[in-house]
C-alpha positions as CSV (number, residue, x, y, z in Angstrom):
1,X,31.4,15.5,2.6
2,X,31.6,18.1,-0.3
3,X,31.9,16.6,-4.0
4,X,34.8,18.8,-4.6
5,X,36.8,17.0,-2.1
6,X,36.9,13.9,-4.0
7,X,40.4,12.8,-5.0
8,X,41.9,9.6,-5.1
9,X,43.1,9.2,-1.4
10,X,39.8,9.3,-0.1
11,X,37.8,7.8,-2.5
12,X,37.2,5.2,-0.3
13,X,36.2,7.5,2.2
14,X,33.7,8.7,-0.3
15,X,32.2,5.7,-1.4
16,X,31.6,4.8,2.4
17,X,29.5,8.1,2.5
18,X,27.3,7.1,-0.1
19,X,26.7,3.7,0.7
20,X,25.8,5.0,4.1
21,X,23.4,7.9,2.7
22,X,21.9,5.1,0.5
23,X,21.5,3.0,3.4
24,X,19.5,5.7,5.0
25,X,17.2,6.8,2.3
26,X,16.1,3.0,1.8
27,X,15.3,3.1,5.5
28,X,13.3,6.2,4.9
29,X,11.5,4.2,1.6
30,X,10.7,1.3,3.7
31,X,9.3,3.1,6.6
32,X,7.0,5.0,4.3
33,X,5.7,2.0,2.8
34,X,4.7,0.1,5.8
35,X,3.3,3.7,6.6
36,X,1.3,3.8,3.7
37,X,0.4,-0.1,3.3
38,X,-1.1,0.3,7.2
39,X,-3.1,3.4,5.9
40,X,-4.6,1.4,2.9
41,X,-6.0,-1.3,5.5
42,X,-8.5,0.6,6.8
43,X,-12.1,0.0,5.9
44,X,-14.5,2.4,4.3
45,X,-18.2,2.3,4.0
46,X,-21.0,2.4,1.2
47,X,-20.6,6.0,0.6
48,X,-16.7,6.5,0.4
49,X,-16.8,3.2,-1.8
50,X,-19.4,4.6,-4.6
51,X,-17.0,8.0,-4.8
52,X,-14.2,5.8,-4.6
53,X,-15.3,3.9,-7.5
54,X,-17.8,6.6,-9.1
55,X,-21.3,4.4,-8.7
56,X,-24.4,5.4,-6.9
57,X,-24.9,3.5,-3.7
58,X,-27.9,1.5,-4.9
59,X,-25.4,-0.1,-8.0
60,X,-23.1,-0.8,-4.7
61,X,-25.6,-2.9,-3.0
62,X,-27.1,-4.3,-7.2
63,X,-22.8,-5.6,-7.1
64,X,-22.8,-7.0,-3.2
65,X,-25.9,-8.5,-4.4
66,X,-24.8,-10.4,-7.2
67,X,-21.4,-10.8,-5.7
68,X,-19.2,-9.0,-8.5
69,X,-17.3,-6.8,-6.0
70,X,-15.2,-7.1,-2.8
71,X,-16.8,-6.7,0.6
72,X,-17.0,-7.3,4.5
73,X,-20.0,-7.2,6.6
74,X,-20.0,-7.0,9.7
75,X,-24.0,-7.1,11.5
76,X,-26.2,-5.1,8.9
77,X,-23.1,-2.7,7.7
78,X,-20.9,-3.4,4.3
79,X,-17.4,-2.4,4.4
80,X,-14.3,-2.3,1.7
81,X,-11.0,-1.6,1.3
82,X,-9.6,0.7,-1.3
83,X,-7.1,-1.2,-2.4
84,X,-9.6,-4.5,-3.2
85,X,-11.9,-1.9,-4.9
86,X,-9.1,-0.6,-7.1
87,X,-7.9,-4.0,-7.9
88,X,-11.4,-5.0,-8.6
89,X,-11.7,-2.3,-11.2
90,X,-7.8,-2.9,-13.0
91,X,-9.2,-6.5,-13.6
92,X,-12.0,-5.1,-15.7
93,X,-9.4,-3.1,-18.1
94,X,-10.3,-3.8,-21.7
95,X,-7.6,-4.1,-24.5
96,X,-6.7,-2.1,-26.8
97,X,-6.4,-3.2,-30.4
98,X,-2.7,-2.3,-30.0
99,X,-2.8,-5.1,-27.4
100,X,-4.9,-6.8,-28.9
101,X,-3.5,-7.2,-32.4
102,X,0.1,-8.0,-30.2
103,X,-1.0,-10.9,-28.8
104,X,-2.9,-11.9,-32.1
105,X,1.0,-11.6,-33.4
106,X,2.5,-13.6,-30.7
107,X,0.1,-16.2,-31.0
108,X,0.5,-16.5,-34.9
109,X,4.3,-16.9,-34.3
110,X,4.3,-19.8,-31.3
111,X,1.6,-21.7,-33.8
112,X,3.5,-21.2,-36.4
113,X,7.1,-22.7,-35.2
């Protein structure tokens, strides 16, 4: 359907188009999730994991040692998955004093009603 076609009498016509492009491209959206949520699931090992996360192998095993990070073994071999290791490293985010001094500022106010 060209856009210059539009007029009142087959507006309806029109709208029925786009709902049915919409409904394809959500299709396409939902299908490149699951594509991309299936590619996330697979494990990687003690070398992938340090680039990954930018630490030399022997900090890997210091952080498996002490338990501070994410992992599967299976026999003698560690394994992780990207997506634990980068949630493991957004839970470390520091503040900033804009933050910070926000929720200084929201605290203030609910003690203060």
């Amino acid at each position: 359907m060209d856009i210059n076609e539009i007029s009142f009498e087959n507006l309806p016509k029109a709208v029925a188009h786009l709902v049915k492009e919409i409904a394809e491209i959500k299709l396409l959206i939902q299908n490149v999730q699951v594509y991309e949520s299936k590619e996330k699931s697979i494990p990687i090992g003690v070398e992938e994991a340090s680039r990954l996360i930018g630490k030399a192998k022997p900090t890997i095993y210091a952080l498996v040692k002490q338990r501070e990070i994410p992992c599967y073994k299976y026999g003698k071999k560690l394994y992780f998955f990207e997506e634990e290791l980068l949630e493991w490293i957004s839970k470390g985010k520091r503040k900033t004093m804009q933050e910070i001094e926000s929720e200084a500022m929201k605290y203030n106010d609910n003690r203060n009603k």
